[in-house]
N, C-alpha and C positions, 0 to 999 in steps of 0.2 A: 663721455659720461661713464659711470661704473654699473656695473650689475651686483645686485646681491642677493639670491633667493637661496634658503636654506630651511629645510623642513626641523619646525622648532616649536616648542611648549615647552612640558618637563623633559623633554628629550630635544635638544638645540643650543645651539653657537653663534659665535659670531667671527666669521672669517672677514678678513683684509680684504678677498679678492671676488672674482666674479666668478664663486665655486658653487654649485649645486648640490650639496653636502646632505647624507643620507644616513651619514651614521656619527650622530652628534648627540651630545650628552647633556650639556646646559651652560648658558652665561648671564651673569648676576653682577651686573656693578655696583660697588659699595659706594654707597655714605661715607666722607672720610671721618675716623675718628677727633673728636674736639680735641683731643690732644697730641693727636697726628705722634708723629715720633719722635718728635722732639725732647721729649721728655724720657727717651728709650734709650738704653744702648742700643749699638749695631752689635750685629752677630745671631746667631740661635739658626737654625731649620725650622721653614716653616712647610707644613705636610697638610697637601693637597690630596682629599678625598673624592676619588674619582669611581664611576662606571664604565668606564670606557675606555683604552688604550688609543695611544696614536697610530696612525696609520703609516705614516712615514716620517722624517725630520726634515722633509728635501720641502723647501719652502714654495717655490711654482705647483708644486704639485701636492700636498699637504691639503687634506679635505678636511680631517675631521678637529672638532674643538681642542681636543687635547695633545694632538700635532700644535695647532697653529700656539695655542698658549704656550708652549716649550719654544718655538723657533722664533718667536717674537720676541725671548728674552734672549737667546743664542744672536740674530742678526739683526741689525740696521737697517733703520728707512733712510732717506737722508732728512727728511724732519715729519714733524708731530701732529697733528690735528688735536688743534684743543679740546678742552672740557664742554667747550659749548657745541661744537659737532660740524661748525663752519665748514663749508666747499666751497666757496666762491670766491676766487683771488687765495692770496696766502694769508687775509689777514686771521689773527690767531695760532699758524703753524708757530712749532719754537724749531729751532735747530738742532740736529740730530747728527747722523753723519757727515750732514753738508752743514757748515760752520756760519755761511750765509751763500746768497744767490741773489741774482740781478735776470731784470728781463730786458730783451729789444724793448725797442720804442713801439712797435709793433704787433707785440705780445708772438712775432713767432718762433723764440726758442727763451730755454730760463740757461742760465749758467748759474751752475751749482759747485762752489767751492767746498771741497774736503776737507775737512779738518786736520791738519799736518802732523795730529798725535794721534788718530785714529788707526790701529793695529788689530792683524787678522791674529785670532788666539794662538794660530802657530809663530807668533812675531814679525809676520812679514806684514810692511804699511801698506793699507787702503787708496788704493789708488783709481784716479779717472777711470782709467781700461776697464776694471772691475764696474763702474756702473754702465758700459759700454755692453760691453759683454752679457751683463745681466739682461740688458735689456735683448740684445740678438737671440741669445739665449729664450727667453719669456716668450717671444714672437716665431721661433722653428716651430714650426706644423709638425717634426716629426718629434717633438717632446709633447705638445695637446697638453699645455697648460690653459688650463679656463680662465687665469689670469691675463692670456692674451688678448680677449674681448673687450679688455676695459682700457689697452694701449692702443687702441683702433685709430685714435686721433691723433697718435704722436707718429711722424717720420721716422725718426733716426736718431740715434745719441751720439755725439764727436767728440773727441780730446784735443781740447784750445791746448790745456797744458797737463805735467801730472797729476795733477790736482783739481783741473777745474774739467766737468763733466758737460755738455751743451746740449739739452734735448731739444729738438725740431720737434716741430709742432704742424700737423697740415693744416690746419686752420686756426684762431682762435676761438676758445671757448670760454664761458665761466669757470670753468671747474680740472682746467686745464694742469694745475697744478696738484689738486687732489688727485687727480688720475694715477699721477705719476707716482708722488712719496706716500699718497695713502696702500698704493697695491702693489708697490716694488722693493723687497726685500733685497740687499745690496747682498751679492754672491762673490766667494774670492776667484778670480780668474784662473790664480797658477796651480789653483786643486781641481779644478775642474774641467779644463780647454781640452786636458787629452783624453778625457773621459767620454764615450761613444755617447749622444744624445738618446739613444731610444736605452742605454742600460743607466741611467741617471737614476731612475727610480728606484731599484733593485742598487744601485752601487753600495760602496760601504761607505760613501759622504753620506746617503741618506739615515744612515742608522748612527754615525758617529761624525756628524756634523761639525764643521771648524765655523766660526760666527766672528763679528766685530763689538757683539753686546758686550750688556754690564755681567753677565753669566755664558761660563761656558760647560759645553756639554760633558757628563761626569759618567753615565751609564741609566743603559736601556736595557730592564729583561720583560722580554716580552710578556705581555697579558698580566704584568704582576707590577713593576717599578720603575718609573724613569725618575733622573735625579742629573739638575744641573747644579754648579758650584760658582760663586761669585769671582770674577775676572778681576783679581788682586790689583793690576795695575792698567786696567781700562780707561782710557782716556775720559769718558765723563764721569771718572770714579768710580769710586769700589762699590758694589750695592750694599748697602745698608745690613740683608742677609747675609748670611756665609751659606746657604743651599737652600736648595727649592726642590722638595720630592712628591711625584706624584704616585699615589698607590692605587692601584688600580683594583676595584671589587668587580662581582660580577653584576651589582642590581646595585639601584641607587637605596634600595633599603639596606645592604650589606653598608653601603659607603656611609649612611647616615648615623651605622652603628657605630663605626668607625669616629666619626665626629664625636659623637655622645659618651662613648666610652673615652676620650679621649686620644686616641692613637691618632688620631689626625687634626687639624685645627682648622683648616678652611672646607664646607660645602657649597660648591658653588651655585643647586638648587636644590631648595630647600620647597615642598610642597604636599598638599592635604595633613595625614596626621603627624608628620614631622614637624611641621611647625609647631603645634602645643607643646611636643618633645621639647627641640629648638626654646622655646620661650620658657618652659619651667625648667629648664636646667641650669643650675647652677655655674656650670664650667663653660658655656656658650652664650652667645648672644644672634639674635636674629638681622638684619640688615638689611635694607629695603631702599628702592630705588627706582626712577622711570625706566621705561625700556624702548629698545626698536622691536618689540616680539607682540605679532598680532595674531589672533588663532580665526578661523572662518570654514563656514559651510560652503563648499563653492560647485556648483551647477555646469554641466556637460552642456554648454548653449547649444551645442550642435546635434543636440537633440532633444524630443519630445519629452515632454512639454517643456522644456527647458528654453525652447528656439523659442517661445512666447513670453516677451517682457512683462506683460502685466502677471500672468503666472508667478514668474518669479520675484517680481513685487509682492505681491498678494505672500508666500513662503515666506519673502524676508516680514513684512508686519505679520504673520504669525508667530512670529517668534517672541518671547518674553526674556529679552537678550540679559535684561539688569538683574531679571532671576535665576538664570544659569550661571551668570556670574560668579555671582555671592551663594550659588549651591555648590560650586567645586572649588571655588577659590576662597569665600571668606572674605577677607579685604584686598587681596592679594591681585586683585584685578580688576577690570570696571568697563564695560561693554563699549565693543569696538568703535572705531569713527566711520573708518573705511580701512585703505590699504597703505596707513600712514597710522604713527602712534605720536600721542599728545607730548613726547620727545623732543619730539621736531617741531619750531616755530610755522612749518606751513600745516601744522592742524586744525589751527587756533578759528579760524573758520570756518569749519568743516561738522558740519550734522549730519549722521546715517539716517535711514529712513528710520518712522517710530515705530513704536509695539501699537496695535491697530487690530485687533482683533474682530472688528465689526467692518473694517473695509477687506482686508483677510477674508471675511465669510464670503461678502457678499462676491468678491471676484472669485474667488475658487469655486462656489456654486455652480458657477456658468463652465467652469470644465473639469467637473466630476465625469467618473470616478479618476484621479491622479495617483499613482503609485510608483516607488523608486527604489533602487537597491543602495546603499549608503554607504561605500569602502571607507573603510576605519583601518589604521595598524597597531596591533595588539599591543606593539611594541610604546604607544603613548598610556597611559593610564589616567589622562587629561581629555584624551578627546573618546577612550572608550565609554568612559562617563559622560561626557556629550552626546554621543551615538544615542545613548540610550533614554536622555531628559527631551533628545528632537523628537525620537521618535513616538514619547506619551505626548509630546505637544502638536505634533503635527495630525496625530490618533485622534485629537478632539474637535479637530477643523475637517475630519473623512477623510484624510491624507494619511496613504497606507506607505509603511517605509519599513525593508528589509534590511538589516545591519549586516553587512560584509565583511567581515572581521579579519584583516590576512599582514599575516608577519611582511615585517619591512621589506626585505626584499622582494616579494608577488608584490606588496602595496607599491611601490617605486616603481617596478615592471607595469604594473596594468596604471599607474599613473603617467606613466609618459610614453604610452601607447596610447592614452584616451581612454582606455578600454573601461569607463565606468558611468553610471548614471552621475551620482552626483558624489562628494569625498570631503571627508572631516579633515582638513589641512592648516597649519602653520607657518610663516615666514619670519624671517626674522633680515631684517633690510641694512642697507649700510646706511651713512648717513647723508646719502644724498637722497633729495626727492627725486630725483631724476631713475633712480634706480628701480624707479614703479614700473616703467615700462618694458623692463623684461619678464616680468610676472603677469603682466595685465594688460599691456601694448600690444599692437598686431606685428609688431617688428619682435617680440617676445615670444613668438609662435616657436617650439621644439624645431629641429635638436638646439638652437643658437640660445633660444631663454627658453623660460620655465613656464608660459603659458598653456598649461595642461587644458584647459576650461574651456579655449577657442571664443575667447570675446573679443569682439574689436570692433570701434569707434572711432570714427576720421577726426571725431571732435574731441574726444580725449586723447591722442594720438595729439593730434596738434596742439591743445594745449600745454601739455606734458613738455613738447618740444619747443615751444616757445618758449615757457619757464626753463629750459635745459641753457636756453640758450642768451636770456635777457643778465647783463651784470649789473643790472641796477636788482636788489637784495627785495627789495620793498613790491617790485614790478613783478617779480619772480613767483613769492610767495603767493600770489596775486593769481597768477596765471595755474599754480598745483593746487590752489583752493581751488579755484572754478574746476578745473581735471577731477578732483578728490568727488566734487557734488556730483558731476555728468556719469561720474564711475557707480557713484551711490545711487544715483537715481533709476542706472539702466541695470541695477542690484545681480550683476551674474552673483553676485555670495550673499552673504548671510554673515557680515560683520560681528562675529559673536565675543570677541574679547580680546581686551589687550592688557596682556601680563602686566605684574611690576617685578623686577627681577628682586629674588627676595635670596639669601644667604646665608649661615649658618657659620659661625666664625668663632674661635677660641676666646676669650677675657683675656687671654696674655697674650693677643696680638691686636698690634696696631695697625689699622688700616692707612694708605694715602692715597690720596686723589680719586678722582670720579669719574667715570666714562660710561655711558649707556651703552658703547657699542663692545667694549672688553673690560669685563673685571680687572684684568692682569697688565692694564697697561701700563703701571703705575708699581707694580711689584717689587721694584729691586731699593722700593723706598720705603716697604713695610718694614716692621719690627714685628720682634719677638721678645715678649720679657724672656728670661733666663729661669728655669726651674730653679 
């Protein structure tokens, strides 16, 4: 199974891999345009208004959103996960690097054929060894990619021939094949082998990246510009752009101006009063879409009064989740489920507990007085506005609550120390349901997942794993419902919202395709009309 826990609202991403990502800026999949680009020449740059710089271009090790969006156009999966967000078997993958694959009768390895026109930017061809490699490479302890956690179920990768790749598999699973081409970035072997594992990070591949994409890498200056350039004679063709730059501001209201003045054409979150901007401008249009981004109040169970479920029942129906909603967001969002968003087909049965104000009373009475300290990071301006709508509503139930306010980094540090009563937080999930259980499962428990909160349930633990593990599609969803209600009912959070990713995009470009889990994955098939 994969992991995907990533601190997100107006400040969040969406990575490939099983990254814990902290310094993330936002992801918004578009609606494609009705008139797609078809009706467009190729050609033009299209310019990405960003807050935030990448971290590195070195793909296992790439935390932040504007890293992964650049090396995703730079390197090769060997195939796709559709538009519908499917994990289970290949059905819906398209072919990518791997041209097609076959599995044993057995399910325990897949053979993945290369595509024989597939070329590293420096010309040299794509070969088996290179997914070989990537993969030894991904699994050294002495490189600590986070991407290693989610090969836990594969063996071993071998070369039948040049061409054909064989992942072993230690057991069969459902999701066996998403593990693989959803979080493994195909690396070139002969730029890399001599290169020392603990200086990968810091190398100059990480800054000046060679790839097998439809784009390759053109220039990085730090803190101000990256800019890739479309790969003229790439094997799945040319992209449709001739460049992709991203400008880097310092505040997403800098990048917004950017939009609005024109100097850039894509904002990838768009949010509070930029959207009226956004919608009465002339030269932009807004764009809206489901999301995997859930925002939540979430409870210290391992301690007072937190260790008491009805307690924290009692805080979750005090809450008037559909009015905080539509007070920071507008329409842009619509009160949580649980720790899954309406994205994903296993929601569709799934009720948070209600707004209940008179059973709220009557259980908090009996353990008065209740008071809490509330970490919040300065750095969202989504949930500092939460902080402070809990704390008048929690003020009218006697429920005293102190706002902790501290820059991302203390906030990160005293989060994965525990070190807090209770924490205004965001996720942003990949698309497996399976991926609950590092955020929320007792096998999610620090350093391995992101269970800051210390909840755990044998019964949600196992249903979780069940559904991880059932490949009938129908039985599955079946088994994360029942998980989604046992998690909602023993309420460690406060399900307060889940985004819709919304956009900010030029008139003279045309959108393609749709992904809730990456705006960009679809990118080298935009247009730009031509000034």
């Amino acid at each position: 199974m994969t992991m995907s826990f990533m601190f997100q609202d107006n400040a969040g991403a969406s990575l490939r891999s099983a990254v814990l990502a902290v310094l993330l800026i936002g992801v918004a999949a578009c609606t494609p345009d009705a008139k797609v680009a078809k009706t467009s020449a190729a050609g033009g740059t299209l310019v990405v208004a960003t807050a935030g710089d990448a971290d590195n271009l070195f793909p296992p090790l790439t935390m932040t959103s504007q890293g992964r969006q650049v090396v995703d156009q730079i390197f090769d999966y060997l195939a796709d996960i559709g538009p519908d967000l499917n994990t289970i078997g290949d059905g819906g993958f398209t072919p990518r690097l791997a041209d097609s694959w076959s599995w044993a009768p057995d399910s325990s390895w897949i053979a993945f054929h290369i595509d024989p026109r597939a070329r590293w930017h420096d010309g040299q061809p794509v070969r088996a060894g290179d997914v070989r490699f990537t993969f030894r490479l991904l699994t050294d302890s002495t490189l600590a990619s986070p991407i290693a956690a989610t090969l836990r179920g594969i063996d071993s990768v071998s070369v039948r021939d040049s061409l054909t790749a064989v992942v072993w598999y230690a057991r069969r699973t459902p999701e066996q094949f998403f593990d693989f081409v959803y979080n493994v970035a195909i690396l070139p072997e002969h730029l890399l082998h001599e290169v020392p594992v603990k200086s990968l990070a810091s190398s100059q591949f990480a800054r000046h990246p060679v790839g097998s994409g439809r784009f390759r890498f053109s220039r990085w200056d730090g803190g101000s510009r990256i800019e890739i350039v479309s790969d003229s004679n790439n094997y799945r063709g040319r992209a449709r752009l001739d460049r992709v730059v991203w400008l880097v501001s310092p505040d997403m209201q800098a990048a917004t101006t950017r939009l609005l003045a024109g100097e850039a054409d894509f904002l990838e979150v768009v949010r509070g009063p930029a959207v009226d901007q956004v919608v009465a401008s002339p030269r932009v249009r807004l764009l809206t879409s489901p999301s995997l981004d859930y925002g939540f109040l979430a409870f210290n169970v391992r301690r007072a009064p937190f260790n008491d479920r009805d307690v924290r029942r009692a805080l979750s129906m005090a809450v008037d989740r559909s009015a905080m909603a539509r007070n920071v967001f507008d329409t842009l969002a619509v009160p949580g489920l649980g720790p899954v968003t309406r994205a994903l087909p296993v929601s569709r049965s799934v009720v948070a507990l209600p707004y209940d104000s008179a059973a709220a009373v009557k259980i908090l009475a009996v353990h008065r007085p209740i008071s809490f300290r509330l970490l919040v990071p300065t750095s969202s301006a989504v949930r500092v506005k939460y902080a402070t709508l809990l704390q008048e509503q929690y003020r009218r139930f006697g429920v005293k609550v102190t706002i902790e306010p501290l820059e991302v980094n203390a906030f990160v540090q005293r989060l994965t120390r525990g070190d807090f009563d209770a924490v205004l937080n965001a996720w942003h999930s990949d698309p497996s349901p399976a991926a609950v259980v590092q955020a929320w499962g007792t096998a999610g428990a620090p350093p391995e997942g992101a269970n800051f909160v210390g909840y755990t349930s044998r019964s949600f633990d196992a249903l979780v794993d069940s559904g991880a593990r059932s490949f009938d599609p129908a039985r599955a969803r079946a088994y994360y419902a029942r998980a989604y209600r046992e998690i909602d009912a023993d309420a460690p959070a406060v399900w307060l919202y889940e985004a819709r990713n919304a956009s900010g995009v030029s008139r003279r470009v045309h959108v393609a395709g749709s992904r809730a889990d990456a705006w960009w994955s679809d990118l080298p098939d935009w247009t730009v009309d031509q000034r």
